[in-house]
C-alpha positions, 0 to 999 in steps of 0.5 A: 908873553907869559905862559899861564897856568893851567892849575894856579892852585896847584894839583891837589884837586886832581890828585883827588879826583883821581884817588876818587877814581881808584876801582872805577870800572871806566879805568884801570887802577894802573893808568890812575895811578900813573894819574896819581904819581905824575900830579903828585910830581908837578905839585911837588915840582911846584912847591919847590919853586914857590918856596925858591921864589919866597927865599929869592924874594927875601935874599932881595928884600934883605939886600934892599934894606942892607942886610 
C-alpha cells in the first residue's frame, strides 16, 4: 500500500503559518523557528525528489522513443 501524503502541495503553507507566528507570546521565537527550518528542509527534500522523478521520467521517455 502506498503511503499517502500528508502535505501533497508541499510545505510552503506551513512555512507561513509559522513565519506568521514570529513574536506571538503562545511560542517562543526559537521553537518557531525550529518550526521554520525543518518545514523549509522537507520542502526542500521534496523539490529534489520531484525534480529527480521529472528527469527520471524523461531519461525513460527519451529510451521509449529511441533516443
Amino acid at each position: 500500500m502506498a503511503k499517502s501524503n500528508k502535505y501533497p502541495n508541499g510545505y510552503v503553507p506551513k512555512i507561513k503559518y509559522w513565519a506568521s507566528q514570529l513574536n506571538n507570546p503562545k511560542f517562543t521565537n526559537t521553537y518557531i523557528l525550529n518550526k521554520i527550518d525543518y518545514f523549509t528542509t522537507k520542502e526542500q527534500i521534496r523539490l529534489r525528489r520531484l525534480e529527480l522523478m521529472e528527469q527520471r521520467d524523461g531519461e525513460e521517455g527519451l529510451r521509449y522513443i529511441g533516443g
